[in-house]
N, C-alpha and C positions, 0 to 999 in steps of 0.2 A: 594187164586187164584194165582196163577203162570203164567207171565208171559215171552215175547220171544224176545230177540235182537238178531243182524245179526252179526257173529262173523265174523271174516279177511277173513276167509276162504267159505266163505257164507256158513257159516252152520250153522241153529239155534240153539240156547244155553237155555235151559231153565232158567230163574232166579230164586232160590231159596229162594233168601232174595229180599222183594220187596224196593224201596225209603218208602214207611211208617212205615216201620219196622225197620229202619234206623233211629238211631239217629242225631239231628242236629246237624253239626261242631261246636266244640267251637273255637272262636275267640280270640288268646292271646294276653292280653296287651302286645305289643315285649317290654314296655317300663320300665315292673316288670320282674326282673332276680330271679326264685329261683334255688337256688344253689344246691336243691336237691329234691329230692320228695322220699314220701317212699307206700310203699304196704299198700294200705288199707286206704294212707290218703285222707281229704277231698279234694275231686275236680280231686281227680287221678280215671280215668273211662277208660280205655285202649278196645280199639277196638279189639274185641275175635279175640284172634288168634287160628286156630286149623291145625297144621305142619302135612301134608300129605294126608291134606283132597281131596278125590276124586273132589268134586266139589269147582270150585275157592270162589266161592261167600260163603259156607258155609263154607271155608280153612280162610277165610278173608283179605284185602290187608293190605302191609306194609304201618303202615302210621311211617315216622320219620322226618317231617316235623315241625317245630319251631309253626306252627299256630294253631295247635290242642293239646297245650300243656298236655291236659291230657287226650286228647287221643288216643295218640302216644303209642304203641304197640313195639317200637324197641328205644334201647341206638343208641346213635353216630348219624352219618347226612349222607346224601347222599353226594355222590360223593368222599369217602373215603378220603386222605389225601386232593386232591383240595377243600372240605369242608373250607380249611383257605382262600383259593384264594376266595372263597365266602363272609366270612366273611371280608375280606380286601378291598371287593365292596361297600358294605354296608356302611362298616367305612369310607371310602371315597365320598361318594355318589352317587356312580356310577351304585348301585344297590336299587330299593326299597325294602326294606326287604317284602315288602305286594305283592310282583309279585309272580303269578302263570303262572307257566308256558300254554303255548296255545298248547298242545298237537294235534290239527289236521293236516291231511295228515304226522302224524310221523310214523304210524303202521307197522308193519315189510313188508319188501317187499317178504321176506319171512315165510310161514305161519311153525314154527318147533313145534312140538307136539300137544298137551300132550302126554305122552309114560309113560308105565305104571311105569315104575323110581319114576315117580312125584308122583305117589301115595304111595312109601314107605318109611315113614320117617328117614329110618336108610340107603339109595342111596343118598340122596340129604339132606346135613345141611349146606352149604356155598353159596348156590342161589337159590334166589327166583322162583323157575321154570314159575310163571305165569309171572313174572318179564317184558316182552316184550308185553303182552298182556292186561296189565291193565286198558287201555282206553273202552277196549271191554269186559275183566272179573268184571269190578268195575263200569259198567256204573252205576247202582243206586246212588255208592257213588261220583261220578262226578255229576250227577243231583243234588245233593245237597251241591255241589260247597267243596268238600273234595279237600283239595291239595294232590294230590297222586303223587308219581314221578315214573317212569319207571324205574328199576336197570339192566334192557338189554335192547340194540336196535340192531337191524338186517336189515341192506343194503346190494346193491349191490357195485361192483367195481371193476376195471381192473388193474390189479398189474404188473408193470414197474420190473422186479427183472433182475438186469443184467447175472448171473449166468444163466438164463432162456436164457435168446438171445444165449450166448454162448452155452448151450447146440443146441440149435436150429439151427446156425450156424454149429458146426462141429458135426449136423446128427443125436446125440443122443437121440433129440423130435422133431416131426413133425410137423408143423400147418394145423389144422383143421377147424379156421376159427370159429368158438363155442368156445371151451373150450382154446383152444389156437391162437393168430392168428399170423398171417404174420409177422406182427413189432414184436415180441416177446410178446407182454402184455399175460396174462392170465385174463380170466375172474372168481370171487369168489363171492360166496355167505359173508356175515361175519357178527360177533356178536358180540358187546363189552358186558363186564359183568362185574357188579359190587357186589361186596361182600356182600352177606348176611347170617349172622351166627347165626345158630339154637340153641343156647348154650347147651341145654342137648344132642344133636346130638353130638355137637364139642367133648362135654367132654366125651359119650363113645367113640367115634375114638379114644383118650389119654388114655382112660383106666381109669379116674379119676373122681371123683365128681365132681356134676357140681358146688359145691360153690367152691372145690380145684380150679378149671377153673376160676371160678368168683375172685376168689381174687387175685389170678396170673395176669388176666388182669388189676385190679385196680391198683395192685403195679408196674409193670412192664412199667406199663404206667405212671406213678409217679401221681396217683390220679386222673388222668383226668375224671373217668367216676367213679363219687360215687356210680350212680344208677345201679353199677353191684353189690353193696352191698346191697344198698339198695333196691332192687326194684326186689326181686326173682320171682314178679308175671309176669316179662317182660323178655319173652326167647328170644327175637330176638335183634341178635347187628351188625351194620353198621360197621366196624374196620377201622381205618382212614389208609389202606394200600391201594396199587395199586390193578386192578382186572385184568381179562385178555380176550383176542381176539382171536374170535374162527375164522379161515379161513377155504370154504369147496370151496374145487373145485370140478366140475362136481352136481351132483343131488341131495341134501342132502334127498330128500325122500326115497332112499336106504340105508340109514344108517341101520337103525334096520333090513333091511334083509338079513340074515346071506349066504343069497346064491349069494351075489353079492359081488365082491371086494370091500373092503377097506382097504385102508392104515392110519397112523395116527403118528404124529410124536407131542409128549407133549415136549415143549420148553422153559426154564424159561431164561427171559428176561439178556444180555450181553450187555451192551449199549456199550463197547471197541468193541469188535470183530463184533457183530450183524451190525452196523451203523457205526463204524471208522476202520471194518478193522484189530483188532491189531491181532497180529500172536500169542499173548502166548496161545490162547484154541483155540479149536475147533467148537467154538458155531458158529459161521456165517459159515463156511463152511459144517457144518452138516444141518444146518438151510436149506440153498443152496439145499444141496441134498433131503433135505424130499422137497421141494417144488416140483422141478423135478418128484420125485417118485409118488407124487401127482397127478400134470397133467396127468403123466403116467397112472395110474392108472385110472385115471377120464374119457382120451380117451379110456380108456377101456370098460367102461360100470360103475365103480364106483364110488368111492368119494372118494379122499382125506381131509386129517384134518389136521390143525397143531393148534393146542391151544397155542399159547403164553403168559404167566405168568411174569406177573410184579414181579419178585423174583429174584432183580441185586444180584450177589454176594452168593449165593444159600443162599439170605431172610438173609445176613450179613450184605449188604449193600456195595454201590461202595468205601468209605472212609475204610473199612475193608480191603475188598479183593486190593487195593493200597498199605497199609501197609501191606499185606501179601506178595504181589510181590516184593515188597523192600525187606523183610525181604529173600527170596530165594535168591535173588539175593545176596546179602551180605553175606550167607553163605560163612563160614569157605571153605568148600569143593564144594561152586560152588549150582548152584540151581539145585540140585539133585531131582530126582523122589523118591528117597528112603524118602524125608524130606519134598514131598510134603505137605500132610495131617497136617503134625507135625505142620509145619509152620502156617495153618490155624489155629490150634488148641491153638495154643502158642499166637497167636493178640488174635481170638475172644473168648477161654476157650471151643470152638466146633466144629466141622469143617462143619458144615451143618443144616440150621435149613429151610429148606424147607419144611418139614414136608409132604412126598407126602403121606401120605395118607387121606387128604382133597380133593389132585388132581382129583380121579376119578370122582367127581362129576359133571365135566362140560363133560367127555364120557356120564354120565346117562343123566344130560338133553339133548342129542340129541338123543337117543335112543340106541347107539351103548350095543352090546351084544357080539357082535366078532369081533377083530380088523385079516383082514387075515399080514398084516405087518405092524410091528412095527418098525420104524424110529429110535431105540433107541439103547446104549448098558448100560445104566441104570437099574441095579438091583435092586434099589430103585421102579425106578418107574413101573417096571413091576410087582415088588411083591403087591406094593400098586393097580394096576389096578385087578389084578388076583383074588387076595384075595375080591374081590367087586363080584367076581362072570363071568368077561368080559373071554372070551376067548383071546388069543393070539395065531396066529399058528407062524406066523414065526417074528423073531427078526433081525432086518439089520442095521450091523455095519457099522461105517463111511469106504468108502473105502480108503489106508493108501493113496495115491497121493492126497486125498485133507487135507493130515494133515498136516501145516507148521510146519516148522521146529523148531522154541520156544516152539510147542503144541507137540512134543513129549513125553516131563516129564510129563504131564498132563493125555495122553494117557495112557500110562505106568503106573503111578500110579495106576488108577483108575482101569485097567484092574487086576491086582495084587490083589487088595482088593474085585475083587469082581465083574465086569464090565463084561457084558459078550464080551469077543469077538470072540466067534464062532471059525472056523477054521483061523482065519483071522489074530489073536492078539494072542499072546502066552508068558507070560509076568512071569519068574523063580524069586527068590530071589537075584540071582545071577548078571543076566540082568538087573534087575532090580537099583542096582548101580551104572552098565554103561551109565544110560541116565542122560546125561544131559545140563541142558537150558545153553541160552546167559549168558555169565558173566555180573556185575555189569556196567563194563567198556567199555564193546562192542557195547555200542547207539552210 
């Protein structure tokens, strides 16, 4: 017998797997630590996972919650690196390890998918697609008191961006009073999301085995997660990194249709320029612009997108990309565009480990199929969207009067190696010498 609950969207959902067909939670002593568990041993009983299953209930939820020790289905913890800020509640006393979270009135304020993305398991292997829905996909295993945690939530909110007033101000956006108003604010839909990785997914994106993947995480992590070795019957891992925030201005239900504008601008996280302002990149003032273009677009009739990516330092980290700005700066010949890259390459052994082609996975869980502008001049990340299958029609470059003047060698570089910049940016071997940053000595 099959039964029916009322999903976000009031649409009934058949249940396919009822509560008595559901196993009971196990409860773990928090007060026995084993240090490892392995495939097949006793007490290890993991809650079937099946990656791209059309129906949630038969797909199964992530459980990687401490209280169902062995029947936990996913390595690592919720809340990716803040996972420690949890555990340092606990150790304190400030949290009971036994709290479950009270999930009601959390449900998205907005209702995004399912879209058929979600049902192909080589679209989507870094997020939980039902991930925002779990209260309403997982009711059986909530009735029988399963700690499940949500890995995306979706609100609303009115976003303060000053570059916005100033457009509005001298005439460039209009207010509409909806999608833009008077005082400047805009109105956005938005969506946090937290990492969750499909490991045979991840590791054909790399091209590699998935135990090659498995044991590169083990090490790399200096051992912190044995049960990547041990534990090949568990495909799903939590990675203790940042995730990212999806912003949509105007109707997100027009995303998947290809006959309505959309703009989209993929952003990975600049905490110097994004929030302080600094003048050596471009990130905050391109940021600036795709929001605008957004609105723009939104007062049109579509949506805009910006996805922003906890990935400081393109995934080097802020203590990296520091020592690489020292390092330009102290150059022999001055902080040349010509010694940009070098210089990343010389601190971190790489000059990039952003790895966009995970990126396209938070386009497919909103449905997108055709972006009509792309906010980007990113070769990376257009070849990574493309190669998914998304259409691109047009690509738009920062225009140069919001590039300051430290962010010229940056410009420069990047357009030289490969960056598109349209008719806009024209960047020779030659020119390419001539640009360059602040001296050492000029703060």
């Amino acid at each position: 017998m099959t039964t029916e609950i009322e999903s976000n969207s009031s649409r009934k959902r058949s249940l396919s797997v009822t509560e008595s067909e559901i196993a009971d939670p196990e409860r773990q002593d928090l007060d026995y630590i084993s240090l490892t568990t392995h495939d097949g041993h006793f007490g290890s009983n993991p809650i079937a996972l099946n990656w791209g299953e059309k129906d949630p209930l038969a797909r199964g939820p992530v459980i990687a919650t401490v209280k169902h020790g062995g029947q936990r289905n996913a390595i690592g913890a919720h809340g990716g690196g803040y996972c420690i800020y949890t555990a340092l509640a606990v150790a304190s006393g400030g949290l009971d390890p036994n709290h479950i979270p009270n999930l009601d009135k959390t449900s998205p304020t907005f209702q995004i998918g399912p879209h058929s993305q979600w049902f192909d398991p080589k679209k989507i292997v870094t997020i939980d697609p039902w991930g925002h829905l779990v209260t309403d996909c997982f009711k059986p295993y909530f009735n029988k008191n399963y700690d499940i945690r949500p890995t995306i939530a979706v609100t609303k909110a009115h976003i303060d961006f000053p570059e916005v007033k100033d457009a509005l101000r001298e005439g460039r956006l209009k207010a509409d009073g909806v999608i833009l108003k008077e005082d400047g604010q805009s109105l956005v839909t938005k969506a946090a999301v937290e990492p969750v990785w499909f490991l045979p997914g991840i590791a054909e994106r790399f091209q590699c085995s998935e135990q090659t993947l498995r044991q590169a995480l083990f090490k790399e992590t200096n051992m912190m997660y044995p049960e990547l070795l041990t534990r090949s019957d568990i495909k799903l891992f939590l990675p203790p990194i940042g995730g990212l925030t999806i912003y949509m201005w105007g109707d997100p239900n027009t995303i998947p249709d290809e006959s309505i504008p959309l703009t989209v601008r993929v952003h990975d996280e600049c905490n110097g320029s994004d929030v302080f302002g600094s003048d050596i990149c471009t990130c905050r003032p391109y940021l600036a612009h795709a929001v605008e273009e957004c609105i723009r677009t939104a007062q049109q009739g579509g949506c805009g997108i910006v996805i922003y990516f906890r990935k400081e330092g393109r995934s080097l980290g802020e203590v990296t990309k520091y020592l690489v700005y020292n390092m330009r700066k102290r150059n022999e010949h001055g902080d040349q565009a010509s010694e940009y890259f070098n210089c990343t390459k010389n601190v971190a052994g790489v000059t990039d480990t952003r790895f966009q082609a995970l990126m396209p996975d938070a386009l497919h869980w909103l449905g997108v199929t055709k972006i009509d502008r792309f906010i980007s001049m990113s070769d990376m990340k257009y070849d990574a969207i493309v190669n998914t299958g998304i259409k691109i029609i047009e690509r738009v470059p920062i225009p140069p009067e919001l590039i300051p003047k430290d962010a010229q060698v940056e410009i420069a570089a990047k357009v030289f190696i490969g960056y598109h910049g349209g008719d806009t940016y024209k960047v020779t071997e030659d020119s390419l010498k001539q640009v360059k940053g602040r001296g050492a000595n000029e703060y």
